[in-house]
C-alpha positions in Angstrom: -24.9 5.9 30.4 -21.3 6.3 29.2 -20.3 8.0 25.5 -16.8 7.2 24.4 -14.9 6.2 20.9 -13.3 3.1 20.1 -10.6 3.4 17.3 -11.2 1.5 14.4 -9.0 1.9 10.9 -8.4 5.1 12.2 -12.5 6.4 12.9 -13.4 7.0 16.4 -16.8 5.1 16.4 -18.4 7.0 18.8 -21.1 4.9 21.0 -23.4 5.1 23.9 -23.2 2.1 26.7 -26.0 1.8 29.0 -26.4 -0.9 31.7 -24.4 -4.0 32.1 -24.5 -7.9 31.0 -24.9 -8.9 27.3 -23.7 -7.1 24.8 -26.3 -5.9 22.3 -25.2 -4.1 19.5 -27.9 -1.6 17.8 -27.3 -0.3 14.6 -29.4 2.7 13.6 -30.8 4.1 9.6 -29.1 5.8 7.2 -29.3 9.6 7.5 -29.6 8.5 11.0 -27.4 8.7 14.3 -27.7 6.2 17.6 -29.8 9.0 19.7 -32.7 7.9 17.1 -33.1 4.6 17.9 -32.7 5.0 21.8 -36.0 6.1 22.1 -37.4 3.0 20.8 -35.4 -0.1 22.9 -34.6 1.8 26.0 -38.1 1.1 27.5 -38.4 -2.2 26.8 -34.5 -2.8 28.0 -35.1 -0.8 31.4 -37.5 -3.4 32.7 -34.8 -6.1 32.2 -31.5 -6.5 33.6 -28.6 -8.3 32.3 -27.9 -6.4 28.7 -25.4 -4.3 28.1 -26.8 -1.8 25.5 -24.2 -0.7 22.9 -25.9 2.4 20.7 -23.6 3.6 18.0 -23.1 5.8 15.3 -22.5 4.2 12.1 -19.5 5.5 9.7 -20.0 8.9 8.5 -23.1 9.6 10.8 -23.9 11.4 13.8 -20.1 12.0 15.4 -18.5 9.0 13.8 -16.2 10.4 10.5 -15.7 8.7 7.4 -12.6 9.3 5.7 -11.8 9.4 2.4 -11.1 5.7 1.9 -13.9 4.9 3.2 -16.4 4.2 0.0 -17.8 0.9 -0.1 -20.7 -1.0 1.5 -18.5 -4.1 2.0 -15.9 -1.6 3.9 -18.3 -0.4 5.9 -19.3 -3.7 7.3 -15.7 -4.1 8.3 -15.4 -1.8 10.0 -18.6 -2.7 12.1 -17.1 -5.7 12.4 -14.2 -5.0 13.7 -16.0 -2.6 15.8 -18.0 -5.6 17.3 -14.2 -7.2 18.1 -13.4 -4.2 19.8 -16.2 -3.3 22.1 -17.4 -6.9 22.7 -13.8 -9.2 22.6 -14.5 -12.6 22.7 -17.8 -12.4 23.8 -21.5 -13.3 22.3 -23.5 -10.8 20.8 -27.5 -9.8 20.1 -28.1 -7.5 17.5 -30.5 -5.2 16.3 -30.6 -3.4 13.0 -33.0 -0.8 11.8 -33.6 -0.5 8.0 -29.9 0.2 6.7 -28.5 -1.2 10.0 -30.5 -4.2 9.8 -28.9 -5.1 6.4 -25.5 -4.4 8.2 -26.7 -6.8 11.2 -28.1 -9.5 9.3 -24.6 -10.0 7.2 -22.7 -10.0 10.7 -25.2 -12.6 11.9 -24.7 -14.4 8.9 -20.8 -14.2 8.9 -21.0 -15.1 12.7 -23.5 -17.2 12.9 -21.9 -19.4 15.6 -21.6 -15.9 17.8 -25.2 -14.8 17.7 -27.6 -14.9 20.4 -30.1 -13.0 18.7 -30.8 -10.9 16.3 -34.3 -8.3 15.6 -34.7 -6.3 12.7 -37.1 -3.6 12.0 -38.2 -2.4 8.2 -35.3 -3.8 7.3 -33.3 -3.3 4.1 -33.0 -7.0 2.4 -32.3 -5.6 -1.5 -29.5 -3.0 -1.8 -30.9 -1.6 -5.1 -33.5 0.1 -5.3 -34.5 -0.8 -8.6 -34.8 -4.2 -7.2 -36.9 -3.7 -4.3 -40.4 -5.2 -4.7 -42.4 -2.2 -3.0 -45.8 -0.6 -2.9 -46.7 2.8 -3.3 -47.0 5.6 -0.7 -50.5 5.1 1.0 -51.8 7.1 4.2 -53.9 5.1 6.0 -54.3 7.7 9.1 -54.5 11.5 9.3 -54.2 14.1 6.2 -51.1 14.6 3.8 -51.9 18.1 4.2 -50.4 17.9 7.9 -46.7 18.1 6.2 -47.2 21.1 3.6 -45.4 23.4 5.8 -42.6 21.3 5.0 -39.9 22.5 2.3 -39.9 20.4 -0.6 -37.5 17.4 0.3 -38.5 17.1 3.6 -42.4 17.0 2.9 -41.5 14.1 -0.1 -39.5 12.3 2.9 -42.1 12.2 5.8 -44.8 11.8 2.7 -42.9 8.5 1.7 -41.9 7.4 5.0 -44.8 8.0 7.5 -48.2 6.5 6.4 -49.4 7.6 9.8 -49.5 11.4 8.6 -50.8 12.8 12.1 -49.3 15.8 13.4 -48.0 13.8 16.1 -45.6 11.9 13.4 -44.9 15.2 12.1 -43.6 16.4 15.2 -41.5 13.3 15.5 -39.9 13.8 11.9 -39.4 17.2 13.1 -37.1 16.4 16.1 -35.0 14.2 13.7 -34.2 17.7 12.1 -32.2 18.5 15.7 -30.1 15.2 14.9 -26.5 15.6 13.4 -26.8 15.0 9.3 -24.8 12.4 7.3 -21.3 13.3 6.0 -22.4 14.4 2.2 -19.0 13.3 0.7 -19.6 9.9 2.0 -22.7 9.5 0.9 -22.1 10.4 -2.4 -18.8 8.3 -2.2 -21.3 5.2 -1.3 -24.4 5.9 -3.6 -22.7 3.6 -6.3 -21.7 1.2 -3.9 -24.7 0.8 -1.8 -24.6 -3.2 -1.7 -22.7 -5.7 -0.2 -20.4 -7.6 -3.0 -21.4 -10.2 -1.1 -25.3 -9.7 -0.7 -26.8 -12.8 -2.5 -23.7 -14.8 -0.3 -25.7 -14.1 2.7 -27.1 -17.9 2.9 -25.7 -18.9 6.2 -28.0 -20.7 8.9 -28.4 -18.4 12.1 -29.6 -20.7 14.7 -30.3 -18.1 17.0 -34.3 -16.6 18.0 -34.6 -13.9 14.8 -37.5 -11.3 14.4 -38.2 -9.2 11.2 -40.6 -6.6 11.8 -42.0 -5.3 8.4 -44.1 -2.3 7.5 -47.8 -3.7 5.8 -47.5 0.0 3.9 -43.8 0.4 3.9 -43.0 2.1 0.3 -38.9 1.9 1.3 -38.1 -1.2 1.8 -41.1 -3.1 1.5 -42.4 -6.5 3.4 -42.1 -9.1 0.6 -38.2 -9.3 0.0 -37.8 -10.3 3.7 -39.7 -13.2 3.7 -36.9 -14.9 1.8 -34.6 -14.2 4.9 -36.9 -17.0 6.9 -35.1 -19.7 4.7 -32.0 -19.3 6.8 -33.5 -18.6 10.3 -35.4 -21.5 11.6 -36.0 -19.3 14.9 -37.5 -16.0 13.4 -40.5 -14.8 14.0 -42.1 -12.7 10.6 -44.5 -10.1 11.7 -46.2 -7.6 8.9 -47.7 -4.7 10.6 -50.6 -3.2 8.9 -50.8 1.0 9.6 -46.9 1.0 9.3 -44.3 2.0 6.8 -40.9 2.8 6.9 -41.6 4.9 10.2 -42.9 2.1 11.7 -41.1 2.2 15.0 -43.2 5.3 15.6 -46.1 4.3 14.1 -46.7 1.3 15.7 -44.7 2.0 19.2 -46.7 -0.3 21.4 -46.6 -3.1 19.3 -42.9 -2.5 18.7 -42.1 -3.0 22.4 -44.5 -6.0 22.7 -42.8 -7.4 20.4 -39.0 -6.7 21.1 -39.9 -7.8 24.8 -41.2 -11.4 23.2 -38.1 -11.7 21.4 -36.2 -11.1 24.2 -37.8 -14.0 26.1 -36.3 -16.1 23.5 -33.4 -14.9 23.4 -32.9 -15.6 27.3 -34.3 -18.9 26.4 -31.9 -19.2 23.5 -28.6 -18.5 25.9 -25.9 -17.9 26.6 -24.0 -20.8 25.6 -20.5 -22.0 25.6 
């Protein structure tokens, strides 16, 4: 494993490499950092050689800065995107996005369609706005609400909303995230009016390449029913609605999360590389 920066604008994007081959490019939550998502890829990537596995922290998370300038969504994805130039010149790319990083990867694979080789993403965010998002309610399907009223206020309402796995187990997960660098405050607030892409309902490109969207049945963030409209523009994904899941899903459904990635995969390698 190797940690270094890339300049970018000016922000040293600070990423994690590990192995060597294809570049994939994993793009972690908001609030989140890259150490978060490791957990969940690295065992299915292990077993498999040939994939160079780029983990990063997004703009104004985990030891990546955002300055001052830096206040949009459709900035944002420049910067990525230029990030992707830097790290990976000239070269194809997988992807993999989780909730806010999926919506980033799916407008890079939709902007670079041509350069694709794959792309996954889990509980992914496909509405910006909130007020937009067609969503259930909160529901535990497994262990007791009571397991998080230890919790302050704000963090029992997050795990509550996110987890509809409420085992102490899950609990004890949530709690490591609390070890995990916060989000730069002044950005955030910077972006809260401009969390969408400008160009969101421009996202209508083709992407040829082997797609999965992995959706929580009981996810009460993002929901599963605004992604199915993202099939209309991937003729290779694979939709998958997990039930016992919500937005924690890569936790709460582990095993099936691997199967899964490892399936994609295959396709992927079936996919390309091509010239």
């Amino acid at each position: 494993m190797t940690e270094r920066t890339i300049d970018v604008r000016g922000i040293p994007v600070l990423f994690e490499e590990v192995g060597e081959g294809r570049p994939v490019m994993v793009l972690h939550g908001f609030s989140l950092e890259h150490r978060v998502v490791m957990p969940n890829y690295e065992p299915v990537f292990e077993k498999r050689s040939g994939y160079r596995r780029i983990y990063l922290d997004m703009p104004g998370h985990g030891r990546t800065p955002a300055p001052d300038w830096l206040e949009t969504e459709d900035q944002v994805f420049e910067v990525l995107t230029e990030f992707a130039d830097a790290v990976a010149p000239g070269e194809r790319l997988v992807l993999i996005g989780q909730s806010w990083g999926a919506y980033h990867a799916h407008a890079l694979a939709s902007r670079q369609a041509d350069r694709i080789d794959g792309l996954m993403m889990a509980v992914p965010v496909a509405r910006a706005a909130h007020s937009l998002r067609d969503v259930s309610e909160a529901t535990a399907v497994a262990g007791d609400p009571a397991v998080a009223d230890e919790l302050n206020p704000d963090d029992r309402e997050m795990f509550l909303m996110g987890a509809t796995v409420q085992t102490p187990e899950l609990l004890a997960r949530f709690m490591e995230l609390g070890s995990m660098l916060l989000p730069d405050q002044a950005f955030v607030e910077r972006l809260a009016p401009n969390y969408a892409f400008s160009f969101e309902t421009e996202l209508t490109a083709t992407i040829p390449a082997p797609a999965l969207i992995i959706a929580g049945r009981q996810d009460a963030i993002v929901g599963y029913r605004d992604q199915w409209a993202l099939l209309d523009h991937m003729p290779r994904a694979s939709f998958v609605v997990l039930d016992r899941a919500g937005h924690f899903l890569e936790d709460e459904q582990q095993s099936l999360l691997r199967v899964l990635t490892a399936e994609w995969l295959d396709r992927v390698e079936e996919f390309g590389p091509r010239d």
